[in-house]
N, C-alpha and C positions, 0 to 999 in steps of 0.2 A: 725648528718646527716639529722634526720629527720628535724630540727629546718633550715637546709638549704634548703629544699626543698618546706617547710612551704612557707619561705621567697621568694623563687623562684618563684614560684606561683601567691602568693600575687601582689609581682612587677609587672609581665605579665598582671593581671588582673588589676593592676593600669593605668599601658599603656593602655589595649585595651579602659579603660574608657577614656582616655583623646581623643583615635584614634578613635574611631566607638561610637557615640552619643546613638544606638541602645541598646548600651550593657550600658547603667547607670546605669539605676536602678537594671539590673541583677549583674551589678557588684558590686555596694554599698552592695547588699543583701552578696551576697558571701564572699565578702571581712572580714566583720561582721562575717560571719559562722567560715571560713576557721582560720582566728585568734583565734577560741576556741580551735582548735583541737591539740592534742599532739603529733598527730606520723603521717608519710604518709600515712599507710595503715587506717586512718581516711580518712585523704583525697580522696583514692582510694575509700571507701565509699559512702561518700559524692558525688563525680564525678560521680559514677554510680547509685543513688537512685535522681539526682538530674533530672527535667522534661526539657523540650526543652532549657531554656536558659542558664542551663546549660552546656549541651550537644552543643551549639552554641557554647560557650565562649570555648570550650576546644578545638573545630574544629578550631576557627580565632586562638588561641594560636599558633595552631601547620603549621596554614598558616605562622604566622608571622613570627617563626621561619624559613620556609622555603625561605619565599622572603629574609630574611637576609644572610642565608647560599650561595644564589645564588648573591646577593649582592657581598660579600666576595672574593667568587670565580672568578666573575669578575673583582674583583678589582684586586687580587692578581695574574691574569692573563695578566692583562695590566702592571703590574710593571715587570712583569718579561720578557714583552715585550719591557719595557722599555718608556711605553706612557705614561706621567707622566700630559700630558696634558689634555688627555681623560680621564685619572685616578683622576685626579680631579674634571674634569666637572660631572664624576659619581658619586665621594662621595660628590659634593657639595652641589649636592640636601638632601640630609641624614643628615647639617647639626646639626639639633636639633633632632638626634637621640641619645637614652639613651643609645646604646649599644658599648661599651668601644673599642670592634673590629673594629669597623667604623670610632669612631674617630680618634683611632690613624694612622689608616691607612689615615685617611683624612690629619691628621699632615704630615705625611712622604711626602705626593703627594705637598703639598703645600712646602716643605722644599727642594725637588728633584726639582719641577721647578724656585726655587729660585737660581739657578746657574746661570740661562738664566739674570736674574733682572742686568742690569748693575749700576743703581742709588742705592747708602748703605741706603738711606732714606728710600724706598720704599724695598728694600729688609729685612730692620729691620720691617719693618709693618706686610710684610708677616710673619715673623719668629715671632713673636708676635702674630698673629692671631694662627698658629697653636700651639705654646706654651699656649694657651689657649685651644685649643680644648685638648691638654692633660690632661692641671688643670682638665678637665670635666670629659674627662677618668678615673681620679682616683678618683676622688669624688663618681663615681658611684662603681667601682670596684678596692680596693686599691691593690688586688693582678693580675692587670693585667701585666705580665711582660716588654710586650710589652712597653706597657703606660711608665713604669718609664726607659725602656731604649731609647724611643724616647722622653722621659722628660731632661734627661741627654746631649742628642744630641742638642735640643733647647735652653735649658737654658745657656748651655753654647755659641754656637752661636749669641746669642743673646745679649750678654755683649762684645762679639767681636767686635761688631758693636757698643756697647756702652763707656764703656771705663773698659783700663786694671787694674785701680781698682775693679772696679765693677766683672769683672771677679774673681779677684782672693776672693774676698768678696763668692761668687756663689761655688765655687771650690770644697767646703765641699758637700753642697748639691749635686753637680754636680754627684762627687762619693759615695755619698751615696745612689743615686738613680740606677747606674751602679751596686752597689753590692746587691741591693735588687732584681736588675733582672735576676742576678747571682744566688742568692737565691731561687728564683721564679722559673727559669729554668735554670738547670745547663748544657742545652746542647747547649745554644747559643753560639757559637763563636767569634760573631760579641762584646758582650758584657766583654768578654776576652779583645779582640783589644781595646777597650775604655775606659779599667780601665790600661789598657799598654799603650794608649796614655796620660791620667792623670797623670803616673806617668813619661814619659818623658819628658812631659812638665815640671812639675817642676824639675826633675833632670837637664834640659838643662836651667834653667829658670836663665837670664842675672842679672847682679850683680843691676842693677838700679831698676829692679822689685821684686826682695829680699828685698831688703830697703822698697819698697811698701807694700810688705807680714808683713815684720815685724814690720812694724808700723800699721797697721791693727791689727794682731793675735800676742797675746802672743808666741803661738805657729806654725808659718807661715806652712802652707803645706807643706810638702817637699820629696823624692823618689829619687831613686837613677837609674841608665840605667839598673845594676843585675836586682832593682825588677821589672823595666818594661817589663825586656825581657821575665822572669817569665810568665808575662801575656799573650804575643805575642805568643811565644811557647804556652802555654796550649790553646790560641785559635786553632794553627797551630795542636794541637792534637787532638782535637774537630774535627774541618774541615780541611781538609792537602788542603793547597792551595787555597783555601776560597776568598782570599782577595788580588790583587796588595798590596795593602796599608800593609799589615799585612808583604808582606817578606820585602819590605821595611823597615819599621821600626824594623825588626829583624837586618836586615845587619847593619843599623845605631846606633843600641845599642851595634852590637859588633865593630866597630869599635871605639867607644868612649871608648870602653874597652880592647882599644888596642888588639884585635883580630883580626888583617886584613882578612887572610886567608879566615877568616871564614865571615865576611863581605863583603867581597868581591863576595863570591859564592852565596851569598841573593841578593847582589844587581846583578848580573848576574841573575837569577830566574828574579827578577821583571824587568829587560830589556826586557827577552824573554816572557813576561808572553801579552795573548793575549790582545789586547788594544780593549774593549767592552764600556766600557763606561768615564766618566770625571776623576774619581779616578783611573782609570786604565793609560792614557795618564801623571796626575798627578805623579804617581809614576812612569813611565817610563822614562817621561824627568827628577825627579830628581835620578833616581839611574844612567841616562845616566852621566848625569854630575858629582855626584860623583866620576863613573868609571873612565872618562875624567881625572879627576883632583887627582883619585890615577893611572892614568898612568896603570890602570889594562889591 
């Protein structure tokens, strides 16, 4: 604990040296000090026997943190408004910021207004650019959950547009990135639905991209509609109702499993389920046409 806080520190005081030219030479001094010491409660020493530039650097610290928390706040107030446009133009200025919070959020805003992009050209750049400002995210902090479950969102996006080898090449990492934000935090739901969509895709995955998989991997990827529903459910237990997208794909795994009944009332849910944004319409017109075509 204490060796993390050490480090904590340390960082902050690296930043403020590259950010505020004032704070150099107080920082090179400290930086030097603070790597001797063993435990926090050195550092609390240190911090309070230390003279003015001291006491400066600890003040801009806890500014800096504050302009970020407010940063954040903003941001995650325009996504939940839904301004995905203003929400980029916010964090775009931030982008060579070292704090993993920002970037990813910076990824998501560029990946949200990529719906709008009508050219694949130009929509693969965008999705490219923020699949990097991830790479960044975890370089700096490799336990941010965030980061690796909007890693998973990008990278595989991004082969979409490229080619369906290439995806199923990505596929591995894809989900391995999803179960580490599973790991990281186990109350997201959204990261449920994405290891449920993983595995539907290759359960429904067509006999000419099998041939692909298995010339590729010894061992092709492979899941079945049981374990994705697995996953769709334990999101739906997380957050009830969370997601269009999520009863969707519940009704379509039991239908593939010869369970109409019960298919049928999922896709009913996501007909009625309020139409707020692109995944929401998404799932609406295709559980309409489902119902359509079981004559439900």
């Amino acid at each position: 604990m204490a060796s993390r806080k050490i480090g904590n520190l340390v960082f902050k005081i690296s930043l403020l040296r590259q950010m505020v030219p004032s704070f150099q030479v107080a920082g090179q001094h400290s930086l030097k000090l603070i790597r001797r010491f063993k435990s926090s409660a050195s550092i609390s020493h240190f911090i309070s026997s230390s003279f003015l530039p001291g006491l400066l650097l600890v003040k801009a610290v806890s500014k800096l943190d504050k302009s970020t928390k407010s940063v954040l706040e903003e941001a995650d107030k325009l996504y939940s408004d839904r301004k995905y446009v203003d929400l980029q133009s916010l964090l775009q200025s931030h982008f060579s910021s070292n704090d993993p919070e920002i970037l990813w959020r910076l990824s998501r805003a560029i990946f949200e207004n990529c719906r709008d992009i009508k050219d694949d050209k130009e929509k693969l750049q965008n999705l490219e650019e923020a699949l990097q400002f991830i790479d960044n995210a975890l370089e700096i902090n490799e336990e941010c959950w965030a980061a690796h479950k909007w890693r998973a969102i990008l990278l595989d996006y991004v082969w979409r547009y490229k080619s369906t080898k290439g995806r199923i090449i990505h596929s591995f990492d894809v989900k391995k990135h999803i179960e580490r934000a599973i790991e990281l935090n186990p109350t997201d739901s959204t990261s449920y639905y994405l290891l449920g969509e993983w595995c539907f895709t290759f359960a429904e995955m067509p006999w000419y991209q099998r041939k692909v998989a298995s010339a590729i991997f010894a061992s092709p990827p492979t899941s079945t509609y049981e374990e994705a529903l697995q996953y769709f459910e334990k999101a739906e237990e997380v957050s009830p109702s969370f997601y269009s997208m999520n009863l969707l794909m519940i009704g379509k795994c039991l239908l593939n499993m010869n369970e109409k009944e019960k298919g049928i009332k999922y896709l009913k849910l996501t007909k009625d389920y309020p139409i707020k944004t692109f995944d929401d319409q998404k799932a609406h017109d295709e559980a309409e046409k489902l119902l359509k075509n079981l004559n439900a």
